[in-house]
C-alpha positions as CSV (number, residue, x, y, z in Angstrom):
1,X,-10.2,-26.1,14.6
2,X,-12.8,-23.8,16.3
3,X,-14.0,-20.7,14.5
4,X,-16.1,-17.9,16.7
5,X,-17.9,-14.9,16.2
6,X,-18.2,-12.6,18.8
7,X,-18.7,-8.9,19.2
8,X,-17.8,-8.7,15.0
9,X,-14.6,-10.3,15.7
10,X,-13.8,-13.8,15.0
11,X,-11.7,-16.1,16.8
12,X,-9.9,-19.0,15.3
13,X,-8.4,-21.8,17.2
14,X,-6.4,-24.2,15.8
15,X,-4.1,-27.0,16.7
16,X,-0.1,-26.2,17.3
17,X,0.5,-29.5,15.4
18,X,0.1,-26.9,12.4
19,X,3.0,-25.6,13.5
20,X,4.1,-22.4,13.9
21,X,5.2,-21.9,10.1
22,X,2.3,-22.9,8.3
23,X,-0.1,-20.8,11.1
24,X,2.1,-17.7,10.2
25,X,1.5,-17.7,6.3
26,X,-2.6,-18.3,7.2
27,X,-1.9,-15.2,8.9
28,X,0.0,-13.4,6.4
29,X,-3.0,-14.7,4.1
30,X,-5.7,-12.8,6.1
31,X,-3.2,-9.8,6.7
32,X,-3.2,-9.2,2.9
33,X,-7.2,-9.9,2.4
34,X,-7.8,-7.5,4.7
35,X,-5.4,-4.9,3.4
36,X,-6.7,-5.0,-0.1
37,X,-10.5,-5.9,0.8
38,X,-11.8,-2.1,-0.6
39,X,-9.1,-1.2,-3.2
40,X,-9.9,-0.8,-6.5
41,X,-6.9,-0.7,-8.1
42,X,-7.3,-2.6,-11.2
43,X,-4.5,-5.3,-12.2
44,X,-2.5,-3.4,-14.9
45,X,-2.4,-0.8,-12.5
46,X,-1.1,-3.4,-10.2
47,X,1.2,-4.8,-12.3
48,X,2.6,-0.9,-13.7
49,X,3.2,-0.4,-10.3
50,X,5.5,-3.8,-9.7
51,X,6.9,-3.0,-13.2
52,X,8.3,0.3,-11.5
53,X,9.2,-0.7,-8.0
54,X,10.9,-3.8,-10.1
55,X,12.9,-1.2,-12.4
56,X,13.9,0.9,-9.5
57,X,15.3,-1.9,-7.9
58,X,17.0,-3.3,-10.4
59,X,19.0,0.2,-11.6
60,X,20.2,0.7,-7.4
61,X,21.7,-3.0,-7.2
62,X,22.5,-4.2,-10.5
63,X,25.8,-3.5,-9.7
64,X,25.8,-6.2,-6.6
65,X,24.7,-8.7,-9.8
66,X,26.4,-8.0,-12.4
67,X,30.4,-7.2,-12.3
């Protein structure tokens, strides 16, 4: 693997032995750091927020579940 910095980017080079798969989750990795890097949302607020989006979920298909 071969890791650059140029121009404030950095380059990553890696093997295709990794295979496609486990590349793609590395990337999802990064995806999410960099989406979340400045928030400061603390965790209950994180986990009141799943709590809801859960709940909502759960009332619109319950019906696909349970019969």
């Amino acid at each position: 693997m071969v890791v650059e910095s140029i121009n404030n980017e950095v380059i990553i080079r890696m093997p295709s032995f990794l295979g496609i798969d486990t590349i793609q989750r590395m990337i999802d990795l990064m995806s999410f750091k960099e989406a979340t890097i400045r928030s400061q949302a603390k965790q209950e607020d994180i986990d009141a927020l799943a709590k809801e989006v859960n709940r909502g979920w759960w009332s619109k298909n319950r019906s696909r579940f349970i019969k």
